[in-house]
N, C-alpha and C positions, 0 to 999 in steps of 0.2 A: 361632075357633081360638085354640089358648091355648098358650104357648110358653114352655119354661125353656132358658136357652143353659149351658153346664156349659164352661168356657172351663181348659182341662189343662195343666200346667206347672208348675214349683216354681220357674221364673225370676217370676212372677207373684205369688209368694203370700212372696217373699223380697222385691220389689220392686225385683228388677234391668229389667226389664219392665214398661209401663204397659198394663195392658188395654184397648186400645183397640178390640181386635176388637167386644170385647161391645156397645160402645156401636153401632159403625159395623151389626153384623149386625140388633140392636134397631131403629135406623132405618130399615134395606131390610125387615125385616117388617112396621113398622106402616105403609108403603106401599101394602101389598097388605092392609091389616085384620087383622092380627095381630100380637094382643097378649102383651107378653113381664110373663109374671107371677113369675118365676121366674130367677135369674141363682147360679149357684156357681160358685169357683172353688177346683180343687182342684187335689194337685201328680200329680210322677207316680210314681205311688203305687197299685200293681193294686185293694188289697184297701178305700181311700178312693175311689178311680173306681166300682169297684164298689157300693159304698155311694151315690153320688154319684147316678150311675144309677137302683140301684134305690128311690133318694126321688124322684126326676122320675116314675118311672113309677107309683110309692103316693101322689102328692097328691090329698088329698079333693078338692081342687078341680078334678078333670079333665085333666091336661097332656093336649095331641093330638101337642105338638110337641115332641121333645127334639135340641137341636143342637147337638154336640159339636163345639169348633175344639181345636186341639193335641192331639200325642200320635201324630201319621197319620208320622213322621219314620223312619229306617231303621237307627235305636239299637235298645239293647235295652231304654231308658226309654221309648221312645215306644208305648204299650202300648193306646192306647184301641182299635183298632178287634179285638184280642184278648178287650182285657177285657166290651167290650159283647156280643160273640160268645158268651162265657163266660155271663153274663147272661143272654142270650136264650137259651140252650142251642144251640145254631148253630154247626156246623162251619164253618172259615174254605176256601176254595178257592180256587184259583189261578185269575186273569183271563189267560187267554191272550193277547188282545189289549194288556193294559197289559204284559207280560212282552218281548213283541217291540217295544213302543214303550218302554221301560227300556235294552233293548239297542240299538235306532237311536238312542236319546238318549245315550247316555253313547258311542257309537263315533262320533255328530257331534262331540263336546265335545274328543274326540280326535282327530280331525281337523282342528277349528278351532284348536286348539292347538298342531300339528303336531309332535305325540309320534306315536312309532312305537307299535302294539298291543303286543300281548304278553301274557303273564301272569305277568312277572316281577315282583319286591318293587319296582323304579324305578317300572314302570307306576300299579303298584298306589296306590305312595306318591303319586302325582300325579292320583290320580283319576280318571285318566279311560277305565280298565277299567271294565264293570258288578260291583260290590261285590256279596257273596253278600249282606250285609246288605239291598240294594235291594228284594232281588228279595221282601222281607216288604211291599211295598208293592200288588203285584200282588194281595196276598188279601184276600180279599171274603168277610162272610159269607154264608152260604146263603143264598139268593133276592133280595140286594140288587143294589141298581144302580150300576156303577160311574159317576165322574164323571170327565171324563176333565179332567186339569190341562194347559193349556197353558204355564205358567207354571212348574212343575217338577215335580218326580217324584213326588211324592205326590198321589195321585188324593182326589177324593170320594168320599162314598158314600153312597147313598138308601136306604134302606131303610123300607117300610112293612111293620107284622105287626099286625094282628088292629087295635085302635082307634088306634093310636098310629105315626108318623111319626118315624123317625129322622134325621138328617142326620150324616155325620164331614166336617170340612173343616180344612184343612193351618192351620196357625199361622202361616206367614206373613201379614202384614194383604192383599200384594197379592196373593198366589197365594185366598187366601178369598176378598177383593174380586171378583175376576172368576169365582171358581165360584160366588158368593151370585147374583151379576147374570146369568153366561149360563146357569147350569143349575137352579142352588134356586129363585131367586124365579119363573120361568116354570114348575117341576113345581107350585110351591106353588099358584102364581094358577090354575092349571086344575084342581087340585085341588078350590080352593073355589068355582071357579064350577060346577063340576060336585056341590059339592054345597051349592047353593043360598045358601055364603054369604055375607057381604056383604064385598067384595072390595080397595073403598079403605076407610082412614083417612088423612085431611088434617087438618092441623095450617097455625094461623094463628097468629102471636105480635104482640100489640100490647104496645109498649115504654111504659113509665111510668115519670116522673122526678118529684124532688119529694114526692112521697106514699111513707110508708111502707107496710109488707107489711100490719100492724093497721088502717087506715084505709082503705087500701084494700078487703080482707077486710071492713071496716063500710060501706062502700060499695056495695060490690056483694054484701050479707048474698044480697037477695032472691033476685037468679039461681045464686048460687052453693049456697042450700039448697036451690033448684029443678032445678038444672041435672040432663040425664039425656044426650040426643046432640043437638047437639054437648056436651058435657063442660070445664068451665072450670078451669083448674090455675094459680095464683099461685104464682109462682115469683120468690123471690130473688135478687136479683143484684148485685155490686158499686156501690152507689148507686144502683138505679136496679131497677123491677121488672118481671119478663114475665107476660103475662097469654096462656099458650097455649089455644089454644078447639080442639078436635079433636071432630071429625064421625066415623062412618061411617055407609057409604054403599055402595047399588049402580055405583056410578058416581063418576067426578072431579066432573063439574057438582053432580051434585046434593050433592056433601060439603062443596063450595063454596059452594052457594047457603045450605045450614044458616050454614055458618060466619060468611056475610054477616049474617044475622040477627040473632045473639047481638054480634056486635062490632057493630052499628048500635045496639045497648041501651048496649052499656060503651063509646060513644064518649058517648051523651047524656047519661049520669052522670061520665064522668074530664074528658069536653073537651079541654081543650089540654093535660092531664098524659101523655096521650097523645101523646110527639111523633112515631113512627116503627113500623114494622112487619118483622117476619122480622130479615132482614139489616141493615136500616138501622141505624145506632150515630149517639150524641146530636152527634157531631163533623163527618157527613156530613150529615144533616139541619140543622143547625146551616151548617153551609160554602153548601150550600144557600137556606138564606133569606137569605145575604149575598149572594149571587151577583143571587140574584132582586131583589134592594132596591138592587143595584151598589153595596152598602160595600163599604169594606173594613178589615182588620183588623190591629194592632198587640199587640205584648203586651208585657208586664212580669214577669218570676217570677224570684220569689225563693228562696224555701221551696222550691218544687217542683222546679227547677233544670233548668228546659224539657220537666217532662212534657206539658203544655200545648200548646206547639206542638209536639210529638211528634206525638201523638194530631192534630193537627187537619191535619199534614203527611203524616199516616197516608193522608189522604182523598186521590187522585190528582184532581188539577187544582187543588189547596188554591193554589198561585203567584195562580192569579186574582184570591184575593180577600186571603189574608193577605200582607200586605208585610214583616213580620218581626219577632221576635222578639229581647227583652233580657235575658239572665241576668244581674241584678242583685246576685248571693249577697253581695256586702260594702257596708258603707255607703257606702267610696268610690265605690263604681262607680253606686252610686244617685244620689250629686252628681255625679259626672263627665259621667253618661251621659244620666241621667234629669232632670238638674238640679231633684233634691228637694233644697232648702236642708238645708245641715246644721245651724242652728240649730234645725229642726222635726224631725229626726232626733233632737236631742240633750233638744227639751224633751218630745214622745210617743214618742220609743224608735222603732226601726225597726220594729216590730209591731204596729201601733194605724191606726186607719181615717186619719188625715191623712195620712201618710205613704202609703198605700194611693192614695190618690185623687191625690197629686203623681207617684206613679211613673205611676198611667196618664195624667198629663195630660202627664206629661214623655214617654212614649211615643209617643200622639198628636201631638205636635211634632215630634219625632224623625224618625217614618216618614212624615210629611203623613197619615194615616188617618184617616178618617172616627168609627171608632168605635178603642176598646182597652179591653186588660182587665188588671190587676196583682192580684197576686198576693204578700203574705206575711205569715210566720207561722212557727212554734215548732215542725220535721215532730220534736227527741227524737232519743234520750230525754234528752240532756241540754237543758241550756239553760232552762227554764224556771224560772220564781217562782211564787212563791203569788196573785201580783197577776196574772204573764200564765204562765197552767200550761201544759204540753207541748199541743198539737193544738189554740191558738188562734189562729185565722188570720184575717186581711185580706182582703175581694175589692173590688176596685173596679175602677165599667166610668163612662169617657168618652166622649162624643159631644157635639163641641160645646159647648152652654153647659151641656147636661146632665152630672151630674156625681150616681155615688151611688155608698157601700161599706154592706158587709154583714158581721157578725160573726158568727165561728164559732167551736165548740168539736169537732175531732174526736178520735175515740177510735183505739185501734192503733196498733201501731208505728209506724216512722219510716214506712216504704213505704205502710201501710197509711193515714198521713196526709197524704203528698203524693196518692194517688194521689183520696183525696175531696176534698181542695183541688181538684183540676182539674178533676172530677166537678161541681163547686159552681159554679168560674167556667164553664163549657160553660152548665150549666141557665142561669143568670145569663143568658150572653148570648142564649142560645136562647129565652126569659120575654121579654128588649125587645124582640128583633127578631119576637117571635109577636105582641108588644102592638101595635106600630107601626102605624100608620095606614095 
């Protein structure tokens, strides 16, 4: 089944509003094996709806499913379950049963309130009479199905006509949320098991660090020019890249056991660039093999100005194994704190691998920690020379008499170069503690 979602609104396409609907509805479809080929987003706007519409229903390519969110509201903008009526040639009628649950809802509201009725201008201004405008909420086109919203006034609606499946659902994300979940995705899933089709898509994401997008893509040329289901998609990501492997399937097990397959191939070619999977981030995994080896952890940052132990105090139960963190941002406070001489400040500059490798070793002192990690560098845009340019940066990781730093050059802004600095020292210490005996 093949799906366009048309997501209605001029707060969306002004970007006072983030579309999040489309992504969250996108998700709960390819759960049940439906795939979204198609996404617009338009304002509200009868005679652009319209349009909007009647391209979902003319793609060469089949649409079976078109799912309209926003627009179902009790304005005189909110116009889609009109304009798709309009479209379909389809007289709209009145739901009786949503018309008398319109009026117990808004005489609850009023009650909870404890406004007296009426239908005077006080009432009215307070809301909590049923507004004429509501009661456009009750109409349905010819032969569809109401859905009924427990979450507010604005119901769903189903409609099936001739090859093609409609859906309207309210703009709110939680009032859609709970009509995607208790009423679309169950019509949908009976639908295509009754007509024979195949029901899950599962999605597996194995995380890679380390390796770029190009290398990798040369790595795994062979399955990726082969690949048919499970289906393999490299995907970019902030330092670090996903590799989502997605089945279908008559079934969960069997979407899973595909999926095992293909990730037991791209674990024997990446190995250990592979550190994590789905949910797992390089900070948890990472807290992880310290917990399991019983180090623990120390840091130094300078540059970054504690995104570092941000991110690894992000992880819940992070206390066990990191003992604490030094934001070192002036040179005094590197002598003071870190006791890095300031004679090797003064003759490598506070940017250069020495200086790197005395703040984690002054770190490690500091906290008694087994291992640490320092951190500095030039995050911009000013501050740099031609000898040490903007985004070059220092890592260094102590343990003991082990002692090594790493030079880097990153690109992007200020933000954009603290945040691969951390990125850099994570991989770093997640690479020794993977090496470890």
């Amino acid at each position: 089944m093949k799906a366009e979602i048309i997501a209605v609104g001029t707060e969306l396409l002004l970007g006072h509003v983030i579309n999040t609907n489309a992504a969250e509805i996108a998700r709960m479809l390819a759960e049940i094996g439906i795939g979204v080929y198609h996404q617009t987003v338009v304002g509200d706007n009868e005679d652009r709806l319209a349009r909007a519409i009647t391209t979902a229903i003319e793609r060469p390519d089949g649409i079976d499913l078109v799912i309209l969110c926003g627009g179902l509201g009790p304005t005189e903008d909110d116009l889609t379950r009109e304009t798709l009526a309009a479209v379909l040639g389809l007289p709209l009628e009145r739901n009786a049963e949503w018309t008398q649950h319109l009026h117990e809802l808004f005489e609850k509201r009023r009650r909870d309130l404890g406004h007296p009725g009426g239908s005077g201008s006080g009432a009215d201004l307070r809301g909590n009479d049923l507004p004429r405008n509501n009661l456009r909420q009750a109409m349905v086109p010819k032969g569809a199905t109401l859905l009924p919203n427990t979450r507010g006034s604005a119901p769903g609606i189903y409609l099936h006509q001739e090859r093609l499946t409609f859906v309207l659902l309210p703009g709110p994300p939680e009032e859609m949320r709970g009509l995607m979940r208790e009423e679309v995705i169950p019509r949908l899933a009976r639908h295509l098991g009754q007509n024979g089709g195949e029901a899950v898509l599962v999605s597996r994401v194995l995380r890679v660090t380390g390796i770029g997008e190009s290398r990798v893509a040369e790595l795994l040329a062979p399955l990726l020019e082969g690949q048919t289901n499970p289906t393999i998609a490299p995907l970019a990501h902030p330092g670090e890249m996903h590799l989502r492997i997605t089945a279908h399937a008559s079934d969960r097990e069997r979407a899973l056991d595909l999926n095992e397959k293909v990730a037991r191939r791209i674990y024997a070619v990446l190995g250990e660039a592979i550190y994590g999977e789905d949910e797992q981030t390089l900070e948890a995994v990472t807290g992880e093999l310290l917990l399991k080896q019983g180090m623990t952890l120390a840091l130094a940052e300078s540059c970054t100005g504690g995104l570092l132990s941000h991110r690894l105090t992000n992880v819940p139960g992070s206390s066990r194994y990191l003992l604490g963190s030094i934001v070192a941002y002036s040179n005094g406070l590197k002598q003071s704190a870190l006791a890095v001489p300031g004679e090797l400040i003064a003759r490598e500059g506070a940017v250069s691998a020495p200086v790197a490798e005395a703040m984690a070793q002054g770190a490690l002192a500091l906290c008694g920690s087994e291992t640490a990690l320092a951190i500095t560098g030039i995050a911009g845009p000013g501050g740099g020379t031609e000898e040490k340019p903007v985004g070059l940066t220092f890592i260094a990781l102590a343990e003991g008499e082990h002692l090594e730093s790493h030079r880097y050059r990153f690109s992007g802004e200020r933000e954009e170069v603290k945040r691969r600095a951390a990125q850099a020292a994570l991989e770093l210490l997640y690479r020794h503690l993977s090496q470890r005996p």
